[in-house]
N, C-alpha and C positions, 0 to 999 in steps of 0.2 A: 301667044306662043306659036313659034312654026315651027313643023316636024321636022325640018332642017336644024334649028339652033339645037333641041332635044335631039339630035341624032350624031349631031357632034357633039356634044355634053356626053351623049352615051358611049362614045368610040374614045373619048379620051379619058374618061376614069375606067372603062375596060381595060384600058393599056394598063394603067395601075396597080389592075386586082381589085378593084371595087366592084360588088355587085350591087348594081343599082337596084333591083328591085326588090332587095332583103334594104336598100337605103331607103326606099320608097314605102316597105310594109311600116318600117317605125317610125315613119316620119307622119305615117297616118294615124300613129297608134298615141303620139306624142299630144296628153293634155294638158291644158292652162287654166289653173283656177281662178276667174278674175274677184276683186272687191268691191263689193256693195258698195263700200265709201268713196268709191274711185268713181263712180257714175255721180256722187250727191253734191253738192255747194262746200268749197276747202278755203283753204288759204295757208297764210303763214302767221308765225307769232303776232305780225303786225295787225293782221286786218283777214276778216273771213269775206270772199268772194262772193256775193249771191251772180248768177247766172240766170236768165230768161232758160227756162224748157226743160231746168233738172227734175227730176225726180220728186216729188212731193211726198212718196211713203215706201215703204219697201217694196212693196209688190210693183211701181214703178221704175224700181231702179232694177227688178227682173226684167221687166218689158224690156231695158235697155242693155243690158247685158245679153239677152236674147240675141238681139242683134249682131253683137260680137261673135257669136258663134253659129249663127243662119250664114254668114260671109266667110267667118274662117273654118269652120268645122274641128275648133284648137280648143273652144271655152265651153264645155258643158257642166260647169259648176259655179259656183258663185258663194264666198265667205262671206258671213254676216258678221256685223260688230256690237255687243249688246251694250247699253241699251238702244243705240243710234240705230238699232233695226227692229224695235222690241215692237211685239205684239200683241193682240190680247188670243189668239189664236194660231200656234204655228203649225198647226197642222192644214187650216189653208194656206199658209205662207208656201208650205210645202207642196201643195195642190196644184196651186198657181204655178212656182216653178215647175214641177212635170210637165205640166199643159203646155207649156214653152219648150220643151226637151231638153229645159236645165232641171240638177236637183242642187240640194244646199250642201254648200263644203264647210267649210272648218268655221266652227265659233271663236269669236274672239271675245273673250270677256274684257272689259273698260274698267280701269283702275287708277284713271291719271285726271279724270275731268271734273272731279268732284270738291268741293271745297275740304273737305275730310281728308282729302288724300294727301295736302300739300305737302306734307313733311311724310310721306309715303303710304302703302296701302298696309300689304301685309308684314310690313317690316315696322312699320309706328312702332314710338314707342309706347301709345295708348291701346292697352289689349281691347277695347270697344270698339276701336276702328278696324284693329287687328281681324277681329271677328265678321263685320261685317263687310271688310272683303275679302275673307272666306267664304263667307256665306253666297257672294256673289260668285265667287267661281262654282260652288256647287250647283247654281243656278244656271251656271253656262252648261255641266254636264247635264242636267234636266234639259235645258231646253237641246243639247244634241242628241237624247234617246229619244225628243220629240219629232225634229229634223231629218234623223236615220243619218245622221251628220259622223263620221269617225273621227275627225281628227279635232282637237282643241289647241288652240296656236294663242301660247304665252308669252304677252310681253311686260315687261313692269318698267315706269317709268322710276320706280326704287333710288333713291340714294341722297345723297347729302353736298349741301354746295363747301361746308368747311367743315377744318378737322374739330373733333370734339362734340359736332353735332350729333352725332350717333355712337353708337356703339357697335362696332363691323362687324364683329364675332356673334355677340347677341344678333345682328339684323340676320345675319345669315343664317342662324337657326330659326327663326318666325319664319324665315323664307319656306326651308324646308317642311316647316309641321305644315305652313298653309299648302306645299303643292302634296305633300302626303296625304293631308285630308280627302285633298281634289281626287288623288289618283287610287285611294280608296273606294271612293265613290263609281269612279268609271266602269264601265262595263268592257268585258274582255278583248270585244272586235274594236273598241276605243284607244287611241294615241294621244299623248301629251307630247307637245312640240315648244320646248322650252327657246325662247329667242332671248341674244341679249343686244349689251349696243354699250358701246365704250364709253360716251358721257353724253350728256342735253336729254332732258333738263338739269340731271344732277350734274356737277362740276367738281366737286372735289371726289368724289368717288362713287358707285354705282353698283348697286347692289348685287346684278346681274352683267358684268361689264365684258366678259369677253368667253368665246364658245367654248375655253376650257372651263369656266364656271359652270355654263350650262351643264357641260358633258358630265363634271363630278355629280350635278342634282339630279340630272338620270339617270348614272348607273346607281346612287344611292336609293331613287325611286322603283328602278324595276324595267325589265323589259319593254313595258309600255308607253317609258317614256323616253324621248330622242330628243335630240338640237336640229333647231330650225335656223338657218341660217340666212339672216337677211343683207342684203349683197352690198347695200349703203352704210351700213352701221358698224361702219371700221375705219382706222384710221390712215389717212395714209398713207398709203407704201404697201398697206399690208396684201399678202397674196393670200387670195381666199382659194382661188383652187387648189394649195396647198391643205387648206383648215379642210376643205372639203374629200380630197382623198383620204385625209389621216380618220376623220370623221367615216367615212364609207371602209375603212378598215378595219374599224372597232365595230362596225354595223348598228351607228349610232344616227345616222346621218335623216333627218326625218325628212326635211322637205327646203324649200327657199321662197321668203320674200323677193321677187324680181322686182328691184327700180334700178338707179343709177346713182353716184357722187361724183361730185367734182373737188369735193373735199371730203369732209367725214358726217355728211349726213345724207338724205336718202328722197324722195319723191321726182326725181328726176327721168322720164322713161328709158327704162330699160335699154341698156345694148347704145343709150343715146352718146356719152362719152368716152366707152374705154369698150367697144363691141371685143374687142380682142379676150377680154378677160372673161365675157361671157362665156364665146368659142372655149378659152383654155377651160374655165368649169365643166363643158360638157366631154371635153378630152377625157377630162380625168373620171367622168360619169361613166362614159363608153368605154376607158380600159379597165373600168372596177366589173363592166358588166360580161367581163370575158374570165374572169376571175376565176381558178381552179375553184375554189372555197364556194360553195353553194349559200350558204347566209351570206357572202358580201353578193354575191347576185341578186338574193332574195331582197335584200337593201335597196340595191338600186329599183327595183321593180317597185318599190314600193314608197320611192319617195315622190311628195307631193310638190309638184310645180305651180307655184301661186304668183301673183302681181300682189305688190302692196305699195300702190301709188295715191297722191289726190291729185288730182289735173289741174292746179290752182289757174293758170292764166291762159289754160288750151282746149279746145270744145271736149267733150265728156269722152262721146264716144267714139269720135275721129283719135282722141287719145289713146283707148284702152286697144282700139284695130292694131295702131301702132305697136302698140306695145307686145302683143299677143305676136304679130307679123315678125316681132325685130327677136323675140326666140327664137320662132320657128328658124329665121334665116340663120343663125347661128347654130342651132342645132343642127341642121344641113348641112351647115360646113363643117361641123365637127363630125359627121357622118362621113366623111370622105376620106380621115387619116386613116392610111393602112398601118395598121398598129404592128403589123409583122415586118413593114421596112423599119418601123422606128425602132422598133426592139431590137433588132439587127445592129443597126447604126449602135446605139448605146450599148450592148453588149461590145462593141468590137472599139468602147469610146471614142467612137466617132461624134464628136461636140456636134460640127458645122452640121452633119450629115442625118443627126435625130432632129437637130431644131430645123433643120429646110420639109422632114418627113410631118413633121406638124404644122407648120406654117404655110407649107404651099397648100394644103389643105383649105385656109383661111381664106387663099387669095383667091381663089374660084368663085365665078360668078355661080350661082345657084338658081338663076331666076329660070330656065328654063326645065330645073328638075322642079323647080316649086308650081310653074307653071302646068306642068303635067302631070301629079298629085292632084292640083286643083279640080283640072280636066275630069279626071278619073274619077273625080269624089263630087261633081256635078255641080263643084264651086267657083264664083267669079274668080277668072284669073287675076285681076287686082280686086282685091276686096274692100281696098279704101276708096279705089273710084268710083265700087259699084255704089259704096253706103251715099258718098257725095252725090250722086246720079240721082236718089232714092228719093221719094218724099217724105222719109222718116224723121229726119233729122229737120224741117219745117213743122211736119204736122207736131210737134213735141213741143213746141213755143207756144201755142196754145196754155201749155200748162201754167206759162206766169211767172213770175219771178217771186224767188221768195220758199224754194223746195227743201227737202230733207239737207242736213246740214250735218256735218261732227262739230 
């Protein structure tokens, strides 16, 4: 960065009404929760990847996350997936992470991998499957008052490929008794973050298939439990920063899966094909957080920014930099709409004249305000150079091929 390029970056969003350095406080304050699984051996339906230098156990796939946030200063958490992170001890799990200046974020309990679960978990129609995976989500809340973990982030791979298979009505109450169980059990500073996803593996329908099912299973759960909204797992067309203001208006809005689609499914990194609709989510993030109403502020503050990627064909953690980097740049640039021209323009229906107050926003380069964050925060001003530059991503091959896997 040279004080020149930051110094006209600074004189032209001054012209605006932008204050950079209230842009600058949140932009340092802005975290990313990365995924265990996203450091470990992936793939696709077809075939699972092994990789030379992944991860071999969980406390190596900390070390590696570490790294994502020693260069960004964006990732100081890290979700676990059970059992693909199970331990016999998670209170050193939890050690380990401190040590590193991570702690553990959200559990994700697993309910799709098991031969029991084919024809579903908690929705079977066999009440012995039913139960024991209930019983394993109760196990996820145990292991998060081990963890000091708050958030529990639900997905179910639930549903049926044709009609007659199940019974919709019937599955949808199993659904509810099992997250009622769960939400039972949780403790009070605890959140359920119910995700769904419109279809795959189920095809003919989905038990959990789009964020207004979610929303009715949380308000019927309780204040503790919200929709989590994964950014891939729609079909489409569909405009999610729409579902996401309507969501931040009911102060239901819990947190987001970040990856990408190019159709209607999801591991793609983040911001990588549609960066615009990134930008527009956090538009609509930023004018909920200006909001007369104190709970839709308290909402925003309080939702959880996660990655839910597997890096099938891209080095581990050169991916997850990416990924973590290509928020941050969009967050930035949705930091720069002056939400008082746009308001203006749309009161006065001005069409051309609200959609230029959001979009030129988009258009601005950011690198020189990212560059000066960096500075300030005593961080590589490219972070992916520095990790490339490093001996970390060598010394790590050492480990072999053959590491932790989902």
């Amino acid at each position: 960065m040279t004080d020149r390029a930051y110094a006209l970056f600074e004189e032209q969003q001054q012209a605006r009404g932008i204050n950079l350095e209230d842009v600058k406080s949140k932009l340092k304050a802005l975290k990313i929760e990365t995924p265990s699984w996203g450091y470990g051996d992936s793939g696709t339906r077809f075939k699972n990847f092994q990789k030379v230098g992944v991860p071999r156990n969980p406390f190596e796939k900390f070390d590696d996350a570490a790294q994502v946030h020693k260069l960004t200063g964006l990732a100081p958490s890290v979700a676990i997936h059970i059992p693909w992170d199970k331990v016999d001890d998670y209170s050193k799990l939890r050690s380990h992470a401190e040590s590193l200046g991570l702690k553990i974020g959200a559990v994700n309990p697993n309910l799709f991998q098991e031969d029991d679960y084919m024809l579903g978990s908690v929705t079977n129609a066999d009440s012995a499957i039913r139960r024991k995976a209930t019983n394993h989500l109760l196990e996820c809340v145990d292991i998060a008052k081990e963890t000091g973990s708050r958030d529990l982030s639900l997905w179910f791979a639930d549903g049926t490929n044709y009609p007659g298979q199940g019974d919709i009505r019937k599955r949808k109450g199993w659904m509810f008794e099992a997250l009622a169980e769960m939400y039972g059990a949780m403790t009070p500073e605890m959140r359920m973050l119910i995700e769904y996803k419109c279809f795959e593996p189920a095809f003919y329908h989905t038990d959990l298939a789009d964020w207004g099912m979610a929303y009715n299973m949380a308000l019927k759960l309780g204040p503790q439990a919200e929709v989590l909204v994964d950014t891939g797992h729609h079909l489409p067309g569909a405009n999610i920063e729409h579902i996401v203001a309507y969501l931040l208006d009911e102060k239901r809005l819990g947190g987001f899966h970040f990856n990408s689609r190019k159709y209607a499914d999801d591991d793609l990194i983040v911001g990588s094909v549609n960066p615009y609709e990134l930008f527009l989510i956090f538009y609509q993030i930023l004018n909920a957080a200006g909001d007369e109403d104190a709970a839709i502020r308290g909402n925003v503050e309080n939702i959880a920014y996660m990655i839910d990627q597997s890096h099938n064909i891209e080095q581990k953690i050169p991916a997850m930099l990416r990924s973590v980097l290509n928020v941050q740049t969009n967050f930035a640039k949705a930091l720069l709409i002056n939400h008082e021209e746009v308001a203006v323009a749309a009161n006065n229906n001005d069409v051309l004249g609200a959609e230029d107050a959001v979009r030129k926003a988009f258009e601005f380069d950011v690198t020189p305000l990212l560059h000066a964050i960096r500075e300030e925060q005593g961080l590589p001003l490219d972070p992916m150079k520095a990790y490339l530059a490093s001996s970390y991503g060598k010394d790590i091959l050492a480990r072999g091929k053959g590491g932790a896997s989902w």
